[in-house]
N, C-alpha and C positions, 0 to 999 in steps of 0.2 A: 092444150086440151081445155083449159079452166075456162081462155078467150073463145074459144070455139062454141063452150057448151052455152055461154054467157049470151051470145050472140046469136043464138039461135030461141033461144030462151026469151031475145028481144030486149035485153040492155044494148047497155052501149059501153062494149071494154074497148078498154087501149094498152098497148102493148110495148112494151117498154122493155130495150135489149141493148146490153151493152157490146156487143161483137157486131159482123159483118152479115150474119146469116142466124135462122131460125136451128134450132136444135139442140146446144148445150152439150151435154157427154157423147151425145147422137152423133156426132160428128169424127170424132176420134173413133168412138167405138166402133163405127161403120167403115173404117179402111180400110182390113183386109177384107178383100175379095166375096169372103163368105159368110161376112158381116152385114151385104150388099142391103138386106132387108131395112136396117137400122135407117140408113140413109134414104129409103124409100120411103119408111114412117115420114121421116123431117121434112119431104119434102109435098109426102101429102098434107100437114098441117100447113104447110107453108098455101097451097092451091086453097085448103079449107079457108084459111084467114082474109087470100083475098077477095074467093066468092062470096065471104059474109061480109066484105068490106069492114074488116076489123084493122083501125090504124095502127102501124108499126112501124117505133121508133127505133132506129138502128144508131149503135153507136152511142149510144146515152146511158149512161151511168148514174144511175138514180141516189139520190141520197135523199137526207130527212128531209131538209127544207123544200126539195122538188115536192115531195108529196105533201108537208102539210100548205105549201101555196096553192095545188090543185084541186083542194077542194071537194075530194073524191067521197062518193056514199062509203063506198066500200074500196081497199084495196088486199091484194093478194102476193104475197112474195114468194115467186120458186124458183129461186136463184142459183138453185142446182148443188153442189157442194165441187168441192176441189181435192186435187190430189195431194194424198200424205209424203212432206218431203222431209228426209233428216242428212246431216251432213256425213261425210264417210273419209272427209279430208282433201283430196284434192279433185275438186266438185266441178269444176269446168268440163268434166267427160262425166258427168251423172246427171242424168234427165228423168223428171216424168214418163209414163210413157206414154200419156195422152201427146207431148211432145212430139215424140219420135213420130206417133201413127199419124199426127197433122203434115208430119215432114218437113217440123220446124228447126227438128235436130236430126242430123244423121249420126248414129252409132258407130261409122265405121266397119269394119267386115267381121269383128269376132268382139262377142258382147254377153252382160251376165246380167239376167231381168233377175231382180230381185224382190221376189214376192210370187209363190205358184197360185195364187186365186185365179178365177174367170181372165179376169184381164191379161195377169200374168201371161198366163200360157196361151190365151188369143194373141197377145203380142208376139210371144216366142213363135207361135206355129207361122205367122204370115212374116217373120223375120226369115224364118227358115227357109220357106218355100221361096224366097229370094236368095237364096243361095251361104244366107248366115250363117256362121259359126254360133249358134246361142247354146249357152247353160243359165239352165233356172235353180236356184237358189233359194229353197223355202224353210222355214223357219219347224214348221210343223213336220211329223211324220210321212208324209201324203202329201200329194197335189190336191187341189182344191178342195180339200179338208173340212173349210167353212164358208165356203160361197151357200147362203142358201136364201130365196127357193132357187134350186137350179136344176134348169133342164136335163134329164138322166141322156138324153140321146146327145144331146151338146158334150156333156161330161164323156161320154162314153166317146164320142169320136175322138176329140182332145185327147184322152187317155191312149188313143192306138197313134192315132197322128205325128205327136209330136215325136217317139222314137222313130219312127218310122222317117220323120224327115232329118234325123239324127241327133234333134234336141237332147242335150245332155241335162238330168236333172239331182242334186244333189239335197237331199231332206236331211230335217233336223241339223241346220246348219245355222250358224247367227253370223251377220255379218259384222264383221268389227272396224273395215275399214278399206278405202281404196288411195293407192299411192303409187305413183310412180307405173301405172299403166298396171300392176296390181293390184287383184281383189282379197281380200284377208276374210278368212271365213272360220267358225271354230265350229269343227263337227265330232263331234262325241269324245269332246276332250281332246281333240289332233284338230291343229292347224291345217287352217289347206288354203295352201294357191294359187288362184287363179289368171293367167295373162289375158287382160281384156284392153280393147279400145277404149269402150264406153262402159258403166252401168247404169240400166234402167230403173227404174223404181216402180215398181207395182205393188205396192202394199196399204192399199185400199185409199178409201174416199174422206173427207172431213165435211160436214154441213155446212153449207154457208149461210149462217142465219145471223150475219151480224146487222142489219137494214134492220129485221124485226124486232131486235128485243131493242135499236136507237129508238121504233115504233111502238112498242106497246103497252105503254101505258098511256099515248094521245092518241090514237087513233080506235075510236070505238068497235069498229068492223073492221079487224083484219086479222088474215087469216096464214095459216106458215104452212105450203106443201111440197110435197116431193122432195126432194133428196135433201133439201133443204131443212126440211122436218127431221127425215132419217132416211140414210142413206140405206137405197135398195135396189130394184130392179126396175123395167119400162115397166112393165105393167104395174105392178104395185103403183109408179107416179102417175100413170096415167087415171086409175082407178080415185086414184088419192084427188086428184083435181076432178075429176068428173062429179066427186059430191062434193065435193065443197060448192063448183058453179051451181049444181044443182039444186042444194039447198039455201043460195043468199036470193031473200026475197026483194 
């Protein structure tokens, strides 16, 4: 959004990506089926970039010295943030689930997402409607508890959905460990066991803003957005880049 708005505005940005394709969380996030929108976004920015003929480098992983040899009036970081990972003990069968939804890792037939936020239970529902065994394991009281701002009508289907396609959900539970194709969970003072293939991890995002602060105190004009700032939702980053392009003179 920032290269788009820049470029209509009549600079001249360059876009700088260190994957294979344009869109960042848009990608995972847009897997299941009813996600389809997400990926429709990315792939309109995508057409936006090259009817403004905005160049884009694929594949390049920028670090300090790229940017101070280039010379740039101004640069912008929104490098998106990463998923929260912690160990649970024998981690060869515990994935991200931005992983799983790429279809970089397969869970196997009966699996335990751990974290009920948006994502969470978006993964759990399109696990399910594939014929998955999932139980979701949330920390809190409530599913999606604290995803906010969040769509009431998204929440609300999610909420009928996911029993409906048998998803099992277990609150107020902490996970303490997976071993031996068991999930160890402590729920209100009583253990509980779970037999899973895999566990996923859904328990939120981390900012990637390590490029900025190796940047900021040489580079005059630069600016930190989107999730990369603080982790939120599309709009919010979209919003967030739109002034920023629209206010560098």
């Amino acid at each position: 959004e920032a290269a788009r708005v820049l470029a209509v505005r009549g600079h001249k940005p360059e876009l700088f990506e260190k994957g294979d394709r344009l869109g960042g969380n848009l990608i995972p996030g847009g897997a299941p089926d009813f996600k389809e929108d997400d990926l429709a976004l990315a792939h309109w920015y995508e057409v936006q970039l090259q009817n403004l003929k905005v160049p884009v480098h694929f594949h390049t992983c920028v670090d300090r010295d790229m940017v101070m040899a280039g010379n740039y009036d101004a640069v912008i970081i929104a490098a998106g943030s990463r998923p929260k990972v912690f160990s649970l003990g024998d981690d060869e069968r515990v994935y991200p689930a931005a992983q799983v939804l790429t279809g970089e890792k397969d869970c196997g037939d009966t699996t335990v997402v751990v974290g009920g936020g948006l994502v969470g239970c978006e993964t759990a529902l399109w696990l399910a409607e594939q014929g998955k065994n999932v139980t979701i394991v949330e920390a809190l009281d409530r599913l999606m508890a604290v995803n906010g701002p969040l769509c009431h009508a998204n929440k609300d289907m999610l909420e009928r959905l996911l029993p409906y396609h048998g998803v099992k959900a277990i609150t107020s539970a902490r996970v303490t460990g997976y071993r031996g194709g068991i999930l160890h969970a402590s729920c209100g003072g009583k253990e509980r066991e779970i037999a899973c293939d895999s566990v996923i991890l859904a328990v939120g995002y981390q900012e990637e803003d390590s490029l900025y602060r190796q940047l900021e105190f040489d580079v005059p004009e630069l600016y930190l957005l989107g999730d990369a700032r603080k982790v939120s939702n599309i709009m919010y980053a979209i919003w967030d880049a739109f002034e920023v392009a629209n206010h560098i003179g």
